[in-house]
NUBADREN-8689 format. One record per residue: residue number from 0; residue in three letters; x, z, y of N, C-alpha, C in turn. Coordinates in steps of 0.1 Angstrom, whole numbers, padded with zeros to 4 digits. Example, Ala and Ser with C-alpha at 12.3 -4.5 7.8 and 13.67 -1.06 7.14 Angstrom:
NUBADREN-8689
- 0  ALA  0132  0078  -0057  0123  0078  -0045  0132  0078  -0033;
- 1  SER  0128  0071  -0022  0137  0071  -0011  0129  0079  0000;
END
This chain:
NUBADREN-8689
- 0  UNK  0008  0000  -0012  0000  0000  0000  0009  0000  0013;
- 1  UNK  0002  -0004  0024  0014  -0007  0040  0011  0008  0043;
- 2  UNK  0025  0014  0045  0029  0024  0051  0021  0021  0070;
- 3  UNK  0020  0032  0074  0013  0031  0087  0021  0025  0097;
- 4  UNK  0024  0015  0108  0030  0009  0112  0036  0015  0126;
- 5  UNK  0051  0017  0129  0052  0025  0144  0058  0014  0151;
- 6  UNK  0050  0013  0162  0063  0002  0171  0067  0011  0184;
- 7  UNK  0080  0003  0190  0083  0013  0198  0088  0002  0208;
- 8  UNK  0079  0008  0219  0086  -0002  0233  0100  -0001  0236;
- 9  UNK  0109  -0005  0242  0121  -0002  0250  0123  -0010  0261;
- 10  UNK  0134  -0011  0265  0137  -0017  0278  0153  -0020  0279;
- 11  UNK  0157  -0016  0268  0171  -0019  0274  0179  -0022  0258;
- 12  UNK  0193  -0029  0261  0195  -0031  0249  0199  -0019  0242;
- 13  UNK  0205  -0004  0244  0206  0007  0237  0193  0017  0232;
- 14  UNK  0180  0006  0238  0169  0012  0234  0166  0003  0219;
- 15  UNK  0169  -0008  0220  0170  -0020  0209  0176  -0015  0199;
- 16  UNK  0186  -0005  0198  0191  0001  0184  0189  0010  0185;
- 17  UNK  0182  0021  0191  0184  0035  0188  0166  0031  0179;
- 18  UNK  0156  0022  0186  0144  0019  0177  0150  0018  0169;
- 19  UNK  0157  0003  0167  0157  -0003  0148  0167  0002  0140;
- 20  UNK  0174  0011  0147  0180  0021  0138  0173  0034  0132;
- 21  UNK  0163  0038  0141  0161  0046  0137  0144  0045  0132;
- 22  UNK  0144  0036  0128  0130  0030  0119  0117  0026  0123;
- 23  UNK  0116  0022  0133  0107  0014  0137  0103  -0003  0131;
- 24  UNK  0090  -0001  0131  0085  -0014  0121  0086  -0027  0128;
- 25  UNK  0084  -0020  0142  0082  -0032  0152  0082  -0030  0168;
- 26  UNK  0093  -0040  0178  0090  -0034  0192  0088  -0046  0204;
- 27  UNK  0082  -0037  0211  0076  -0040  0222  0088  -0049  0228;
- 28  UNK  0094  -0057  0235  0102  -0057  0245  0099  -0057  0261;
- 29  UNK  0104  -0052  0269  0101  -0048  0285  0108  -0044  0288;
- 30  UNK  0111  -0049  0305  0117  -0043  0317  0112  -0035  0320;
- 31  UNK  0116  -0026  0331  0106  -0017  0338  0098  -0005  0332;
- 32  UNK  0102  0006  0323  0090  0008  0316  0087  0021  0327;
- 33  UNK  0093  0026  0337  0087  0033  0344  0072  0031  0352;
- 34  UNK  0072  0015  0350  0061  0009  0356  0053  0006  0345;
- 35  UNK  0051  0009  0334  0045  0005  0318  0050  -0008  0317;
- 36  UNK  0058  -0017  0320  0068  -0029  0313  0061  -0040  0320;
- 37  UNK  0073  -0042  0321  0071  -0057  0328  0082  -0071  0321;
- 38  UNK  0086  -0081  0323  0086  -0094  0314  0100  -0086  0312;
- 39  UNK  0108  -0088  0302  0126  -0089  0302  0132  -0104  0301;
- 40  UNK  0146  -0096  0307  0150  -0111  0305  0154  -0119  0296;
- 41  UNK  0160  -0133  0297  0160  -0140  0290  0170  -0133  0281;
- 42  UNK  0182  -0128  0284  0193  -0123  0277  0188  -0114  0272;
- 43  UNK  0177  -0104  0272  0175  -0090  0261  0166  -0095  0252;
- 44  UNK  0161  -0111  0259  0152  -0111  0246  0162  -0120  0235;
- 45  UNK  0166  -0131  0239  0181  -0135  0229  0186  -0121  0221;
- 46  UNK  0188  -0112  0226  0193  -0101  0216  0185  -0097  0205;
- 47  UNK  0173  -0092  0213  0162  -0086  0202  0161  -0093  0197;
- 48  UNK  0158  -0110  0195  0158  -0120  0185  0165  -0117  0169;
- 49  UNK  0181  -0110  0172  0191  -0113  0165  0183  -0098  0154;
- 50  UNK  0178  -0089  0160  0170  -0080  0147  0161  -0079  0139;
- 51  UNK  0164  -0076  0130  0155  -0080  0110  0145  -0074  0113;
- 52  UNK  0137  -0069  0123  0123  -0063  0124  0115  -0072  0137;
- 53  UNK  0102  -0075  0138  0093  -0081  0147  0097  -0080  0160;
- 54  UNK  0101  -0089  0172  0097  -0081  0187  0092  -0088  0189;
- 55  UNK  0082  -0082  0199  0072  -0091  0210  0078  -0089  0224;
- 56  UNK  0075  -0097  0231  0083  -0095  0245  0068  -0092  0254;
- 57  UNK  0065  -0084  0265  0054  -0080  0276  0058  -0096  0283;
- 58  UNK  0046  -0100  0285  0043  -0110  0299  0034  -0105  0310;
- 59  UNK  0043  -0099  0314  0033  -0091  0326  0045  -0093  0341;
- 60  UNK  0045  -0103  0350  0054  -0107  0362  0049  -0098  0370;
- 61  UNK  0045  -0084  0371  0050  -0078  0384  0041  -0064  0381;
- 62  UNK  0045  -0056  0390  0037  -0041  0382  0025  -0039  0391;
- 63  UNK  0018  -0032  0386  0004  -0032  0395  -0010  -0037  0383;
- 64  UNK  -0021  -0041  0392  -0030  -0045  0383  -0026  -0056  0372;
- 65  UNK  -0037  -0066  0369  -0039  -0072  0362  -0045  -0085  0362;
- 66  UNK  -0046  -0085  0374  -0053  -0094  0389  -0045  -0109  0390;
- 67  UNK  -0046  -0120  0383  -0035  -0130  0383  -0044  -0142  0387;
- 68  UNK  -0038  -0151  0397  -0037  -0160  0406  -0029  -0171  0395;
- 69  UNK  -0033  -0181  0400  -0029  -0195  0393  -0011  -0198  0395;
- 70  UNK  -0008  -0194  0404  0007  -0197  0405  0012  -0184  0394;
- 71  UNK  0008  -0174  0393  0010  -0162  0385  0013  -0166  0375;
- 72  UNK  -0002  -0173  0367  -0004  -0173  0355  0009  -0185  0352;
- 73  UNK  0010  -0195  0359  0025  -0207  0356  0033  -0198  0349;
- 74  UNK  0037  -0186  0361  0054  -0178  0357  0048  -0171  0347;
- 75  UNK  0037  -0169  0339  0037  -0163  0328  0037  -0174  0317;
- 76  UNK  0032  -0184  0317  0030  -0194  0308  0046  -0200  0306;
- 77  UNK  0059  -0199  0319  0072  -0204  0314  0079  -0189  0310;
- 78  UNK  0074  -0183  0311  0079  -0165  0304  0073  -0163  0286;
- 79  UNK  0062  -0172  0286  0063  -0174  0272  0071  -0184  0265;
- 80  UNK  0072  -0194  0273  0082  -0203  0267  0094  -0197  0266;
- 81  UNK  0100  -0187  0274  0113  -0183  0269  0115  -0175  0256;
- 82  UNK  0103  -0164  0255  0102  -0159  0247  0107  -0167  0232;
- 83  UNK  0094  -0175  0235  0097  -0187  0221  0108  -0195  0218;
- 84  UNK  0116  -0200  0229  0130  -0203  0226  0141  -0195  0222;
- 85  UNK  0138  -0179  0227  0146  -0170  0221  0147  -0169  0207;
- 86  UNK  0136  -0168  0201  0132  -0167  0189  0123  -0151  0184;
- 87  UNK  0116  -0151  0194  0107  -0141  0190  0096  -0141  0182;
- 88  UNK  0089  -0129  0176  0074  -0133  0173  0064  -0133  0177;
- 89  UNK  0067  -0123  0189  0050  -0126  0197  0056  -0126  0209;
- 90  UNK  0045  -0122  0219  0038  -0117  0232  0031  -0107  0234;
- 91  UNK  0031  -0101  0243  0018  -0092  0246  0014  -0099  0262;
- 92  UNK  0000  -0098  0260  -0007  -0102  0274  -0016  -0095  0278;
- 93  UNK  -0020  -0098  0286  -0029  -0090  0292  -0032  -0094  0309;
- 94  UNK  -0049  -0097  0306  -0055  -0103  0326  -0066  -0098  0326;
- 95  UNK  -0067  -0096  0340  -0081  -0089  0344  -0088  -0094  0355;
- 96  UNK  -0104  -0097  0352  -0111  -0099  0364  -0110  -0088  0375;
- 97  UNK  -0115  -0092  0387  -0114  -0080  0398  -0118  -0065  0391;
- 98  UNK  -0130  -0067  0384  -0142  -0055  0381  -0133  -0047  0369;
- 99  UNK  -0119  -0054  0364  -0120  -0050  0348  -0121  -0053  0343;
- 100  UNK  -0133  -0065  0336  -0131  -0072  0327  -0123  -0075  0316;
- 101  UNK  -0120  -0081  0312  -0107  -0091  0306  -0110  -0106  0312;
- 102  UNK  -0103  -0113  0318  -0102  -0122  0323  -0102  -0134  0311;
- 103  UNK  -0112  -0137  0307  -0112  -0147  0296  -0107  -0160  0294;
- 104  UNK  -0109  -0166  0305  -0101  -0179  0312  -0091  -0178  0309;
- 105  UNK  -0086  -0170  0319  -0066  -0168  0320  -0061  -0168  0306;
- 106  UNK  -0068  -0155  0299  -0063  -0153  0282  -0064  -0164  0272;
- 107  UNK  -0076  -0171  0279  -0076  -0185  0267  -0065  -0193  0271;
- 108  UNK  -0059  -0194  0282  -0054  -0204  0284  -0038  -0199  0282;
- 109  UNK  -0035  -0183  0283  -0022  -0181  0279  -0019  -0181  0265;
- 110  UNK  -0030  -0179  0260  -0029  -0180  0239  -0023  -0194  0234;
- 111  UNK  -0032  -0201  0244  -0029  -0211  0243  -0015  -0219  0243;
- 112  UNK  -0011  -0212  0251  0003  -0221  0252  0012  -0209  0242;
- 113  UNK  0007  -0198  0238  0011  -0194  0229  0015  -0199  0215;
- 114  UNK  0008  -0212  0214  0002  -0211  0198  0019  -0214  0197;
- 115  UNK  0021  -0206  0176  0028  -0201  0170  0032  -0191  0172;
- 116  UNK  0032  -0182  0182  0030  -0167  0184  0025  -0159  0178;
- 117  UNK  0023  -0149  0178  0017  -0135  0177  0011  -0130  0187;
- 118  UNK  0001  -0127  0195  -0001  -0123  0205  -0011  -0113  0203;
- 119  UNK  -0005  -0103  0212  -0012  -0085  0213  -0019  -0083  0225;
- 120  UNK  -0027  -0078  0227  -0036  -0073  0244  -0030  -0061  0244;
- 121  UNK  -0025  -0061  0255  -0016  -0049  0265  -0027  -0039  0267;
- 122  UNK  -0025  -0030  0273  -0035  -0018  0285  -0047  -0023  0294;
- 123  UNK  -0042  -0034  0294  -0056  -0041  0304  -0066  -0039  0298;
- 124  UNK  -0065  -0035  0283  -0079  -0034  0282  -0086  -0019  0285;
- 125  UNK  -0075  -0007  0290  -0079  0005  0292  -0087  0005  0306;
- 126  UNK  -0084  -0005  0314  -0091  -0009  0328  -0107  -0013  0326;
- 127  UNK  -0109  -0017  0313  -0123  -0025  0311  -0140  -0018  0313;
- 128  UNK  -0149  -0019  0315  -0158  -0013  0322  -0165  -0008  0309;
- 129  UNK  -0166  -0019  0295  -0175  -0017  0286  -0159  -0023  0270;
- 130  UNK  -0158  -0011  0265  -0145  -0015  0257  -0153  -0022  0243;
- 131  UNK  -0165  -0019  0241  -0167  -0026  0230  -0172  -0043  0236;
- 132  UNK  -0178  -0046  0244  -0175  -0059  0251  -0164  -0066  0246;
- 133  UNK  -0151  -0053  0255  -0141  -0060  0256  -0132  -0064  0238;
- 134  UNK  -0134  -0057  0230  -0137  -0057  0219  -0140  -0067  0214;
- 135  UNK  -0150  -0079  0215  -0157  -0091  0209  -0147  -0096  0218;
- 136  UNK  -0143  -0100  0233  -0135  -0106  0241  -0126  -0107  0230;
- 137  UNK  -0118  -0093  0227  -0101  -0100  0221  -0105  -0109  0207;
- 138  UNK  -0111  -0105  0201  -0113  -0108  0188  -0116  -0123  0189;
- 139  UNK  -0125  -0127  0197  -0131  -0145  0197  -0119  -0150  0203;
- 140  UNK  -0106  -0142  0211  -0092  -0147  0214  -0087  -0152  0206;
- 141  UNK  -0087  -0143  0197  -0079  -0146  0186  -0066  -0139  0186;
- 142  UNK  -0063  -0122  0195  -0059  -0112  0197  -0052  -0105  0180;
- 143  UNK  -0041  -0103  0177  -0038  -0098  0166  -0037  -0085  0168;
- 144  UNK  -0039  -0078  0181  -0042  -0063  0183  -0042  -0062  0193;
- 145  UNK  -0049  -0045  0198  -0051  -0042  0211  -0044  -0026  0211;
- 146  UNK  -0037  -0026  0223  -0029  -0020  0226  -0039  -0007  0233;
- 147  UNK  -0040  0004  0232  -0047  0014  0235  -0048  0026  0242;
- 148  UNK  -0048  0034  0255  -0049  0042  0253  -0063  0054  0249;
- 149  UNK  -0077  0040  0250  -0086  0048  0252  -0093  0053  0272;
- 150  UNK  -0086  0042  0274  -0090  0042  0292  -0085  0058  0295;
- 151  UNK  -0077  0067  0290  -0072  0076  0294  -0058  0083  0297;
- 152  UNK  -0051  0090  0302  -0041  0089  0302  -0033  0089  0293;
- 153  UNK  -0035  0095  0285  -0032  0098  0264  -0039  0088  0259;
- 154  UNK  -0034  0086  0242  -0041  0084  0237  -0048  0096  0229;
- 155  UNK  -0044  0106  0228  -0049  0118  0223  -0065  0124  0229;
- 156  UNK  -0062  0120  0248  -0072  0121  0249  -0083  0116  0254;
- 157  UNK  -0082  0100  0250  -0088  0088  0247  -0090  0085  0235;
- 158  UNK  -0087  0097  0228  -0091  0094  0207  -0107  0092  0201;
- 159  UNK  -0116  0097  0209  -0128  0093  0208  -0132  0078  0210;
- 160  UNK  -0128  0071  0223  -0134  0060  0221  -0123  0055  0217;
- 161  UNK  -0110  0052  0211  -0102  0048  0206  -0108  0048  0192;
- 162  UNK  -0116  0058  0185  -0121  0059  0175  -0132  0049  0170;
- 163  UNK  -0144  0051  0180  -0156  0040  0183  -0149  0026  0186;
- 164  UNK  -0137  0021  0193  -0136  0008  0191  -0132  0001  0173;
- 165  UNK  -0121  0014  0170  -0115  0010  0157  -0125  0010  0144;
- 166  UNK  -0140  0017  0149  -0150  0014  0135  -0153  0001  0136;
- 167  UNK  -0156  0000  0153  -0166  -0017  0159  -0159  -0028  0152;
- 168  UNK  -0144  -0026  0155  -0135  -0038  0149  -0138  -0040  0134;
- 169  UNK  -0141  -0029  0125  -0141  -0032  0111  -0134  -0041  0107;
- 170  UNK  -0114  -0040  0111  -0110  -0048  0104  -0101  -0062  0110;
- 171  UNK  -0113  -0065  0119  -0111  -0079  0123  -0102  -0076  0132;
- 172  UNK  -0092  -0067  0138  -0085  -0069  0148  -0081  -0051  0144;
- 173  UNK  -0062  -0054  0150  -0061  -0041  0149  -0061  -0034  0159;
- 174  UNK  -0061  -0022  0158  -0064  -0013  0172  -0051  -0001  0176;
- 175  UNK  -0041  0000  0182  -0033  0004  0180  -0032  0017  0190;
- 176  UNK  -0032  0030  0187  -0030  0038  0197  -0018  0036  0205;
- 177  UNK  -0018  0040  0219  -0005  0041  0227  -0009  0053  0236;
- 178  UNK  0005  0060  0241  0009  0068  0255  0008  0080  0246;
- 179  UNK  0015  0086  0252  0015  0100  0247  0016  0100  0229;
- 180  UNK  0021  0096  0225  0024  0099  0212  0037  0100  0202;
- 181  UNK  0036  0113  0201  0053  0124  0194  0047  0128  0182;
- 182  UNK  0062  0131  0177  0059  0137  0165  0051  0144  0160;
- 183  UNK  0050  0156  0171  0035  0169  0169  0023  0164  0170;
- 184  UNK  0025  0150  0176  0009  0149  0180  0001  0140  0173;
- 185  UNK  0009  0128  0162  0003  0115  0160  -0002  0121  0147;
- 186  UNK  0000  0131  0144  -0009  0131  0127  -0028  0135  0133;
- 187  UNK  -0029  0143  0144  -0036  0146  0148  -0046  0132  0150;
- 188  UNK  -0040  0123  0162  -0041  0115  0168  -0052  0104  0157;
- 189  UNK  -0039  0101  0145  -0044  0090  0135  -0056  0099  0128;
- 190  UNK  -0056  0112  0126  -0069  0112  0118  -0080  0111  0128;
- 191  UNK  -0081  0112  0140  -0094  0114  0152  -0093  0095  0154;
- 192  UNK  -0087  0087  0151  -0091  0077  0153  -0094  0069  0141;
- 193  UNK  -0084  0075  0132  -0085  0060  0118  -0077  0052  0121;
- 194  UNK  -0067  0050  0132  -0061  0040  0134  -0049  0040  0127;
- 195  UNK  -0041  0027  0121  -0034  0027  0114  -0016  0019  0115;
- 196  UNK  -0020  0017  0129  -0006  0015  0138  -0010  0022  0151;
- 197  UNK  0007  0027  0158  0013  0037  0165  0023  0031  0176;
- 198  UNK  0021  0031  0187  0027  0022  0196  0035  0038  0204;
- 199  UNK  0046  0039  0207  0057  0047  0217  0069  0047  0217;
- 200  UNK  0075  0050  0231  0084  0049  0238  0094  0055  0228;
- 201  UNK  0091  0069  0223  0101  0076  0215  0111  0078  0230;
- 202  UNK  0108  0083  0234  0119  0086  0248  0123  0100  0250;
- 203  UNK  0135  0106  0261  0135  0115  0266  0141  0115  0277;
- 204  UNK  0140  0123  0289  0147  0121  0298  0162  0121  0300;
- 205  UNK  0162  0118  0313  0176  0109  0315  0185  0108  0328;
- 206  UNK  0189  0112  0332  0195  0116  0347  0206  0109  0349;
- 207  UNK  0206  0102  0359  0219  0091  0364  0226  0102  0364;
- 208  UNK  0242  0099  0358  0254  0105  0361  0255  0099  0377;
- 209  UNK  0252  0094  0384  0257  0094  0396  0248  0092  0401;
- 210  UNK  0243  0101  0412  0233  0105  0420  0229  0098  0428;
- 211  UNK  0240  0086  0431  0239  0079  0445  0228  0070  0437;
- 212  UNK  0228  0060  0423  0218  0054  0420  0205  0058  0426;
- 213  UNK  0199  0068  0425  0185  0073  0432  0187  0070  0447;
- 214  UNK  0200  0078  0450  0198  0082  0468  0195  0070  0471;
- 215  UNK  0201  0055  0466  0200  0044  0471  0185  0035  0471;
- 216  UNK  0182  0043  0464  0168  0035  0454  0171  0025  0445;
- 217  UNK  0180  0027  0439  0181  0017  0427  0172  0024  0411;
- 218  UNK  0170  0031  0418  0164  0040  0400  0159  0049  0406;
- 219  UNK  0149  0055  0395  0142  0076  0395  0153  0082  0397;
- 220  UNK  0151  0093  0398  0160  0103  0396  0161  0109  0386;
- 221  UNK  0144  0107  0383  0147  0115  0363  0142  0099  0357;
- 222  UNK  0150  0092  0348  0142  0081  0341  0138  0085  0326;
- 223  UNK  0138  0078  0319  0136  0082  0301  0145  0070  0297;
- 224  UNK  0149  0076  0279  0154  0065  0276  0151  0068  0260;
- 225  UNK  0149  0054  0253  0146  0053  0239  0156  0065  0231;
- 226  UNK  0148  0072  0226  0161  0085  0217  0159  0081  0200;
- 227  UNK  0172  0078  0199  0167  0079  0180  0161  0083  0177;
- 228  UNK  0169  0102  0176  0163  0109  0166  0152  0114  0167;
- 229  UNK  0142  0108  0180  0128  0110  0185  0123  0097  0177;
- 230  UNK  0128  0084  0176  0125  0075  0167  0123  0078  0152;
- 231  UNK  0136  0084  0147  0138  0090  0130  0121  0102  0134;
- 232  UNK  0120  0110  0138  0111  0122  0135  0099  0120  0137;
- 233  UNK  0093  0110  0146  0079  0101  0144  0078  0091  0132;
- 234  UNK  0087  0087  0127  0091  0078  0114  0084  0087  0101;
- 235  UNK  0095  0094  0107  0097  0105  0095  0079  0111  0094;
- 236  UNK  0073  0119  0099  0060  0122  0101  0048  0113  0096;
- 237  UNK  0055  0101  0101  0043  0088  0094  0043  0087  0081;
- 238  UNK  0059  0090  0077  0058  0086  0062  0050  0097  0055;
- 239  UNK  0050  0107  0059  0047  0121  0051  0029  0122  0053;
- 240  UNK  0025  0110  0060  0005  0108  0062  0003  0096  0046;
- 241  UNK  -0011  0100  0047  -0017  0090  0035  -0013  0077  0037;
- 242  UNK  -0012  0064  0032  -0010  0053  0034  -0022  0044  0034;
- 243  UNK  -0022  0040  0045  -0038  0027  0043  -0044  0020  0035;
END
């Protein structure tokens, strides 16, 4: 039977091996994750290409909503072509009408230039007004999962309707918890939803050795960064749950 699935975003290439070293099934790739991730570049994604486990790279050109304009949507449609020359497996996307929505247009037409991809719905859908709506939306996409927290800050405490979308899908699409989820918390988490993939950072904080980085604005002053053995101990935890 498939062991429960953990992916783990990063951002950087020392995030790239402290995940696939330390057992992740599958990762996100992104810049930016102070901002929840934004596109990376061509060169991190050429890297993550060269590892024996799935990456998807974020197509999301700028931090903020979800709100995408026609010149937008271009620089995301040539952000998937890099992807795909890199040699990745997916994407994650994600567009929003003003109200929330899911922007259905935009997504049909980024899938589209997706085809041969993998393609995952980002957080956008935590913006959405009616999630089981948005629900039939990804699925007639043709969405291979939706990225979750439950429209809340957690997903622990967004596990209720994280729960209600994961019966509605019955299957047809997977539903993957995200945010907030550690070692202490994801056994909890997967039995209040049923869900059977785990989307996190595995992070800890992280303080520039040189202070001037912040003073200047080049960075936080506290950032995070992918930690193994926060990778190995969410690993480790999944193995030790029922298998699907």
């Amino acid at each position: 039977m498939r062991r429960i699935t953990l992916e783990v975003c990063v951002d950087d290439v020392a995030g790239l091996v402290s995940a696939a070293e330390g057992g992740a099934d599958r990762i996100e790739l992104c810049a930016g994750l102070e901002v929840g991730g934004l596109t990376p570049s061509r060169g991190l994604m050429a890297r993550a290409a060269a590892l024996d486990i799935p990456v998807l790279a974020i197509i999301r050109p700028r931090a903020g909503d979800f709100v995408y304009d026609a010149a937008t949507l271009d620089v995301m449609r040539a952000d998937i072509d890099t992807a795909r020359e890199a040699g990745l497996a997916g994407v994650v996307l994600g567009a929003s009408r003003p109200d929330g929505r899911l922007d259905e247009d935009a997504l049909a037409a980024l899938i589209a230039h997706a085809t041969g991809l993998e393609v995952a719905l980002h957080r956008a859908f935590d913006l959405v007004p009616d999630p089981l709506e948005a629900l039939e939306t990804a699925v007639a996409l043709g969405f291979a999962r939706i990225l979750t927290s439950g429209g809340s800050a957690t997903a622990l405490e967004g596990a209720e309707t994280i729960a209600m979308v994961t019966r509605a899908a019955a299957g047809r699409i997977s539903i993957m918890p995200g945010s907030g989820v550690r070692p202490d918390t994801v056994s909890e988490l997967l039995a209040r939803t049923g869900a059977r993939e785990v989307h996190a950072s595995c992070s800890v904080p992280h303080v520039p050795t040189d202070p001037r980085v912040a003073a200047l604005g080049w960075g936080p002053p506290l950032a995070r960064r992918t930690d193994r053995a926060t990778v190995e101990a969410l690993r480790h935890t999944l193995n030790g749950l029922p298998a699907p």
